[in-house]
PASEBA-1860 file (N, C-alpha, C; in nm, 3 decimals):
! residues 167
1> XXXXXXXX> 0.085/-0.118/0.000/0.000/0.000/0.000/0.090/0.123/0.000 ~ 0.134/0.221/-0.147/0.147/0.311/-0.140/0.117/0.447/-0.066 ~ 0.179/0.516/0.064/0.125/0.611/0.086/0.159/0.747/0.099 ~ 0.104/0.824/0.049/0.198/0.974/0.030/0.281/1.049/0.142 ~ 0.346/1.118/0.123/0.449/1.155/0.217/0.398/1.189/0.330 ~ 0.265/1.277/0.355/0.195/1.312/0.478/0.123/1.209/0.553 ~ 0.100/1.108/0.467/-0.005/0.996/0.559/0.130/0.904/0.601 ~ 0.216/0.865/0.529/0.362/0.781/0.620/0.426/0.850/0.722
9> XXXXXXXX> 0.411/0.997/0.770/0.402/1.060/0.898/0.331/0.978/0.980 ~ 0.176/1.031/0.910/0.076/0.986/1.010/0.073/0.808/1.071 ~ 0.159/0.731/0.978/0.101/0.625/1.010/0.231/0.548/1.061 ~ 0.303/0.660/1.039/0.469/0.595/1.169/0.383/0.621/1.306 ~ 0.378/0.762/1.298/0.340/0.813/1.438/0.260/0.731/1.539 ~ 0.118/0.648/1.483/0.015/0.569/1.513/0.125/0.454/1.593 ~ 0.186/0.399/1.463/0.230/0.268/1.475/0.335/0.283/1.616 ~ 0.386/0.435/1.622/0.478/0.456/1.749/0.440/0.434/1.849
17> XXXXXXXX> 0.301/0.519/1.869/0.236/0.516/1.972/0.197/0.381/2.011 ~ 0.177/0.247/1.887/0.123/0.173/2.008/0.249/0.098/2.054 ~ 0.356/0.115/1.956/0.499/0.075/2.023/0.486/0.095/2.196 ~ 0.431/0.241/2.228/0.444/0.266/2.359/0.363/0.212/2.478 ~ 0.296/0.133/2.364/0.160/0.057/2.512/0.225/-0.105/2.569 ~ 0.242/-0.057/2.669/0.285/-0.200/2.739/0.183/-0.300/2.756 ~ 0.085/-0.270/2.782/-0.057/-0.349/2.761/-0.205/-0.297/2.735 ~ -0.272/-0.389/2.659/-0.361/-0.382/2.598/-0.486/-0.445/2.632
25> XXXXXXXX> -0.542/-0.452/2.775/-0.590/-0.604/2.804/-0.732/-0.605/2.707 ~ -0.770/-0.523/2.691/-0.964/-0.496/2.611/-0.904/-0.529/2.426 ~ -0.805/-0.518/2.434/-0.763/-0.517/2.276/-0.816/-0.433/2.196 ~ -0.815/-0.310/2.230/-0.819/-0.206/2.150/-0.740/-0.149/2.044 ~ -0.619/-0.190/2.055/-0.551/-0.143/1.930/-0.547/-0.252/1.838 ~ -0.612/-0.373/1.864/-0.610/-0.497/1.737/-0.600/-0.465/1.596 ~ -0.680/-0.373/1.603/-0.741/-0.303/1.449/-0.601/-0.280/1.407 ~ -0.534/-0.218/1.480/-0.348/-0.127/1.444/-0.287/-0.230/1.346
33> XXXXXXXX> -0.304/-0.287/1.249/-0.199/-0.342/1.177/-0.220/-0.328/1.029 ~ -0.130/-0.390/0.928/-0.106/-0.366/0.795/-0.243/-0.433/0.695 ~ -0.329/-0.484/0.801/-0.442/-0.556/0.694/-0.558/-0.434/0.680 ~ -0.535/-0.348/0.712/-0.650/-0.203/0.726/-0.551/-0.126/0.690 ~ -0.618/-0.017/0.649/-0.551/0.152/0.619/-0.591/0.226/0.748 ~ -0.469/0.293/0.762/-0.497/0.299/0.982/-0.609/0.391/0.966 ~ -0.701/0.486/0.866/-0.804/0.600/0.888/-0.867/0.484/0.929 ~ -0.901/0.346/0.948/-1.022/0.313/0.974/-0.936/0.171/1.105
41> XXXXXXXX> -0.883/0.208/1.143/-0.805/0.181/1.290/-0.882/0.259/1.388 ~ -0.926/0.166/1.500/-1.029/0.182/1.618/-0.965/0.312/1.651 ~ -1.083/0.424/1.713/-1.042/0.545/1.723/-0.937/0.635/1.673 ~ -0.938/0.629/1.543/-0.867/0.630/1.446/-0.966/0.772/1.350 ~ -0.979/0.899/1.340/-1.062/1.004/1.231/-0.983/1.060/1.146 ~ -0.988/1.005/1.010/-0.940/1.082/0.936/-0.977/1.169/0.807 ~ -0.906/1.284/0.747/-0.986/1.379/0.693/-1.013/1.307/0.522 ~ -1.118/1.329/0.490/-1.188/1.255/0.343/-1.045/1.320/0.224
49> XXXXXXXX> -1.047/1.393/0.274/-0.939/1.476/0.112/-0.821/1.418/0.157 ~ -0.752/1.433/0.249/-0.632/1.361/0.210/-0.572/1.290/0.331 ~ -0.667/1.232/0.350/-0.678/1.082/0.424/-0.564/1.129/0.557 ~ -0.559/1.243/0.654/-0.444/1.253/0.734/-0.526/1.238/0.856 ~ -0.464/1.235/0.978/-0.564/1.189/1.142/-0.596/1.357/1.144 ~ -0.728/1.331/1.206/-0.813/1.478/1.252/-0.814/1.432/1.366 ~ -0.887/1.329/1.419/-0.899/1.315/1.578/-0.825/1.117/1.635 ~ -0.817/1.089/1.713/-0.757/1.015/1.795/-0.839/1.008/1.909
57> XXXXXXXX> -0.943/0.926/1.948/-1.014/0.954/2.043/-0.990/0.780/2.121 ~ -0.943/0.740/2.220/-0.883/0.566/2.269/-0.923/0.606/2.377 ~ -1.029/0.654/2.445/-1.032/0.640/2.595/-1.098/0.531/2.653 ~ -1.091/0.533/2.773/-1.140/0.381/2.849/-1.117/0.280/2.817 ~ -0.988/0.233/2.732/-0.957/0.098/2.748/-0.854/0.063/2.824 ~ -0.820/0.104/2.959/-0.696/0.043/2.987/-0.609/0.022/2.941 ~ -0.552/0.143/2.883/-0.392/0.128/2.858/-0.309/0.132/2.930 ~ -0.174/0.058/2.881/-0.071/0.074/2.986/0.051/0.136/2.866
65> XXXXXXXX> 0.148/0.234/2.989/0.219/0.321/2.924/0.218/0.424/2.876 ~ 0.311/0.491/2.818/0.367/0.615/2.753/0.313/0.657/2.677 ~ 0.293/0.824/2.660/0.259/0.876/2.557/0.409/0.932/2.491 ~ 0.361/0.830/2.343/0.445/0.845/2.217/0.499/1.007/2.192 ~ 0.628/1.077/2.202/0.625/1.180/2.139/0.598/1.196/2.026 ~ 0.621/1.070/1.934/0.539/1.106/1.810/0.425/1.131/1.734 ~ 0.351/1.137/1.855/0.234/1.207/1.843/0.232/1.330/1.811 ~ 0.332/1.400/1.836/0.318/1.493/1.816/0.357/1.566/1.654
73> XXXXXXXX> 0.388/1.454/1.586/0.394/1.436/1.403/0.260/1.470/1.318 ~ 0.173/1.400/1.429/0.032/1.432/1.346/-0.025/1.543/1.343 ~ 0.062/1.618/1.265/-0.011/1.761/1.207/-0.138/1.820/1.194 ~ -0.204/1.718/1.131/-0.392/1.769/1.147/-0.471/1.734/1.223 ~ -0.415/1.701/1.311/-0.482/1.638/1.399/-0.561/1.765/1.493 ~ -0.681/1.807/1.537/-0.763/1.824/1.606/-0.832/1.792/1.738 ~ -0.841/1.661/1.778/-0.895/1.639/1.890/-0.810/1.512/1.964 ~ -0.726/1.519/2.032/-0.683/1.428/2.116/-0.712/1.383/2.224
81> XXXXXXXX> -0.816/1.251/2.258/-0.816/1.213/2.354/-0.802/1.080/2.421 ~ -0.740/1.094/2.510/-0.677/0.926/2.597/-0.704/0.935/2.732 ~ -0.837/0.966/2.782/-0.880/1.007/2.878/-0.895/0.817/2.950 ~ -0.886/0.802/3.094/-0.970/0.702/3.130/-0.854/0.588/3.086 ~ -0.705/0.596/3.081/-0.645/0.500/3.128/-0.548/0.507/3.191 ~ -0.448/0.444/3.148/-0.290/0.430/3.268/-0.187/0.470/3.195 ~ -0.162/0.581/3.146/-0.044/0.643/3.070/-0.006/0.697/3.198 ~ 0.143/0.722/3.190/0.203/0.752/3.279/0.366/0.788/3.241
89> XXXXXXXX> 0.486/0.875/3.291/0.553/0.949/3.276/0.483/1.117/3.216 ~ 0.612/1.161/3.173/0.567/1.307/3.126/0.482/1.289/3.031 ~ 0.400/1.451/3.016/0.349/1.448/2.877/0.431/1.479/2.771 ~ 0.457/1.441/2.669/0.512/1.482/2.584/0.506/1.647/2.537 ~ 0.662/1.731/2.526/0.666/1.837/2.479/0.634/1.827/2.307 ~ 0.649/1.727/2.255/0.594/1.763/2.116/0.453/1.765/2.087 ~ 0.376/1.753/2.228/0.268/1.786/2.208/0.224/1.927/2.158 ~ 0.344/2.002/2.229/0.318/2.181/2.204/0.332/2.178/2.004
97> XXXXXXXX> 0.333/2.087/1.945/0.354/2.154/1.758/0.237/2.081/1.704 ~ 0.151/2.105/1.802/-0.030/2.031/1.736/-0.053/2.143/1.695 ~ -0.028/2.254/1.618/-0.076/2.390/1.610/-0.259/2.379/1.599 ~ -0.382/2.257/1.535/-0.446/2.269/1.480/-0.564/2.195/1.589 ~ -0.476/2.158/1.689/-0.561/2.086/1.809/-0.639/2.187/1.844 ~ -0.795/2.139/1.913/-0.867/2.220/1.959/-0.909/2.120/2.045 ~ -0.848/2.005/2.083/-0.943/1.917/2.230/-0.859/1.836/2.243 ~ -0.842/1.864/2.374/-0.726/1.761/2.437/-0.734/1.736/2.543
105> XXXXXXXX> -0.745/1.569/2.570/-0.820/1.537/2.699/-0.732/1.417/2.722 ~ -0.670/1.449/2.837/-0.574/1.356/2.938/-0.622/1.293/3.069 ~ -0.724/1.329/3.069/-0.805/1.313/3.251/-0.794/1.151/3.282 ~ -0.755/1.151/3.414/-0.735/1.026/3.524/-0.637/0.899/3.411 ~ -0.561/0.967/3.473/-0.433/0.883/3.358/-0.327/0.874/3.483 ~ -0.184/0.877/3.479/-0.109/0.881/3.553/0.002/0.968/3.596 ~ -0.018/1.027/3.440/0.122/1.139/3.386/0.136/1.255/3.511 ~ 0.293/1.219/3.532/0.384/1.321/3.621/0.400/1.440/3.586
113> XXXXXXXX> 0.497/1.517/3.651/0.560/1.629/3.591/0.476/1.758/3.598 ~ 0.504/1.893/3.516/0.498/1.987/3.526/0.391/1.979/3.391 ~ 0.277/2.106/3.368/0.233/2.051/3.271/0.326/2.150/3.190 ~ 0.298/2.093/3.054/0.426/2.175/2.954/0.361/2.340/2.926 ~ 0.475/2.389/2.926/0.460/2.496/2.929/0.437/2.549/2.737 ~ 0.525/2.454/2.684/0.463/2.454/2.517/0.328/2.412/2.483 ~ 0.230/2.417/2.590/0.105/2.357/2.536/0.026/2.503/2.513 ~ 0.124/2.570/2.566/0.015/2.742/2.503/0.094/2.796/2.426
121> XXXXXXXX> 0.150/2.728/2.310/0.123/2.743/2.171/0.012/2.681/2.091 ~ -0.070/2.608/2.147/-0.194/2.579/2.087/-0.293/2.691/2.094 ~ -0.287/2.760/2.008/-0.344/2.877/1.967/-0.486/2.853/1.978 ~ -0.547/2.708/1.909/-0.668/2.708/1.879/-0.781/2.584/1.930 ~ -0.715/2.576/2.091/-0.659/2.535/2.157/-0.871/2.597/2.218 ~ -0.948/2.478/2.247/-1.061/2.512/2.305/-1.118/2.476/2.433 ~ -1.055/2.332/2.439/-1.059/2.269/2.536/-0.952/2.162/2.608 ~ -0.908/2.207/2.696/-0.793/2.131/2.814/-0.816/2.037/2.914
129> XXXXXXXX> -0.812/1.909/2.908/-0.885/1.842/3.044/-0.735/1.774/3.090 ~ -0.661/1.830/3.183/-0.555/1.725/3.251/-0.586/1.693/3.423 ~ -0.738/1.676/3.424/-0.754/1.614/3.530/-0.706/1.501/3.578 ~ -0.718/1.478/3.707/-0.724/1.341/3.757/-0.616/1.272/3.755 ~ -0.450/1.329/3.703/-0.308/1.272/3.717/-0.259/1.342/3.806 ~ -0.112/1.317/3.821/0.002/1.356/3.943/0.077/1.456/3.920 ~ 0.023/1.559/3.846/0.082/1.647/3.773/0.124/1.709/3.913 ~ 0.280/1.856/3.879/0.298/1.882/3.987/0.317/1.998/3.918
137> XXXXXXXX> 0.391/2.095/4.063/0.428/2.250/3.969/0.286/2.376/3.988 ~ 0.336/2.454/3.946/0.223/2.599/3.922/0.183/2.566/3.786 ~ 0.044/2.561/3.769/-0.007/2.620/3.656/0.009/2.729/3.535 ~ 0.116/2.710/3.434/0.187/2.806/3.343/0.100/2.918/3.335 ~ 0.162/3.058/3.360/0.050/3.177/3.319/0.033/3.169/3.205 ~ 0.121/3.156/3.101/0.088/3.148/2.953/-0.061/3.109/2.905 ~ -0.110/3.008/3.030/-0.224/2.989/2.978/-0.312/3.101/2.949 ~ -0.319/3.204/2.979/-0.431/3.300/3.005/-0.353/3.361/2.827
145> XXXXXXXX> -0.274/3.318/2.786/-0.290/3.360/2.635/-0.348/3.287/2.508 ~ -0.433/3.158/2.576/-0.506/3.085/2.493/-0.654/3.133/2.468 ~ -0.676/3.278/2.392/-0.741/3.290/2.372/-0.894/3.241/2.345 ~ -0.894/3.118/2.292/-0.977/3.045/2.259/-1.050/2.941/2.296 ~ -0.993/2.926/2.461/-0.970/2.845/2.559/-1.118/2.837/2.603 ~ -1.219/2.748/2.614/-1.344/2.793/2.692/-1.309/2.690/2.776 ~ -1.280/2.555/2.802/-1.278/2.477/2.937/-1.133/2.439/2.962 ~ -1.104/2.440/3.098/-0.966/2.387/3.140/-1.015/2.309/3.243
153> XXXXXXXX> -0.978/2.142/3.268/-1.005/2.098/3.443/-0.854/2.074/3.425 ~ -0.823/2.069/3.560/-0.696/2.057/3.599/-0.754/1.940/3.758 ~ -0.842/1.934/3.806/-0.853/1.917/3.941/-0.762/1.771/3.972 ~ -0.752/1.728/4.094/-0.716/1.612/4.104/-0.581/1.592/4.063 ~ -0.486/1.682/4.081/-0.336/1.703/4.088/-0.283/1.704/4.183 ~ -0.145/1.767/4.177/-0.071/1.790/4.302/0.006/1.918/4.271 ~ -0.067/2.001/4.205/-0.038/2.148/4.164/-0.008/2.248/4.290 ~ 0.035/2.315/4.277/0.078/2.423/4.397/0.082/2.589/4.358
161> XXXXXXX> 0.065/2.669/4.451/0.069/2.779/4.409/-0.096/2.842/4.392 ~ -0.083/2.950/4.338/-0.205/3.050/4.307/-0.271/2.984/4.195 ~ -0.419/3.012/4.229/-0.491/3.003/4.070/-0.433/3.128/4.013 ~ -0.385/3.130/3.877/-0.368/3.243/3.789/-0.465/3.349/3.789 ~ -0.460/3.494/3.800/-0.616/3.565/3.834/-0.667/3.536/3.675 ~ -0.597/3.520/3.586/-0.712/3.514/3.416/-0.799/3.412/3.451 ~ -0.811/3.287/3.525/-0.865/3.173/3.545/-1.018/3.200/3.658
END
């Protein structure tokens, strides 16, 4: 299966990500292999014109492991969510070059750390859910330059410091 230079991005990136799952017990990523064209890989949206990922939506199956930085390859991508399992370490900073994301939902996962401070370069950027992990640190002011921002949860951290007054 021939595929053009932008969809062999897209379909390393996929294939990375499930590199990063240590387990799978519901078998949700079954679909992930070479006998399908990954747009039609379980939670898998991709755009009709030129077949690239718009959304990524895998929540509630019990995953185990890492989020892939190469996720952060998928350029058109729009709505990211992996809400509702067991990812755990940092979030990935190449999350901050989704320029086109507008939903991104991390809630009750495991992920450590600080949240990235490159995630307010998501300009267009509508909705934020990093509830429910071990996140630590102050809440980046930068956020209050996401214009476009209508929901943020954060709750259920281990955040410190002031609410930002933009919030």
């Amino acid at each position: 299966m021939a595929l053009a230079l932008g969809n062999q991005t897209d379909h390393l990136a996929l294939l990375k990500f499930k590199e990063s799952i240590s387990n799978d017990p519901n078998g949700a990523l079954d679909s992930w292999n070479s006998s399908i064209h990954f747009c039609n890989w379980h939670g898998i949206t991709c755009s009709l014109k030129h077949q690239r990922v718009t959304e990524m939506n895998i929540s509630g199956h019990d995953l185990h492991g890492s989020l892939s930085p190469y996720v952060g390859n998928l350029s058109f991508l729009r709505s990211l969510n992996l809400g509702n399992n067991c990812f755990f370490e940092k979030i990935p900073h190449e999350l901050g070059r989704l320029f086109r994301l507008q939903q991104l939902s991390l809630p009750n996962n495991s992920f450590i750390g600080e949240i990235p401070t490159n995630l307010t370069n998501l300009h267009n950027l509508k909705g934020l859910d990093l509830g429910g992990n071990h996140l630590i640190g102050k809440i980046p002011i930068e956020i209050g330059f996401l214009w476009k921002l209508q929901t943020l949860k954060i709750v259920e951290n281990n955040l410190t410091g002031e609410v930002p007054p933009f919030l």
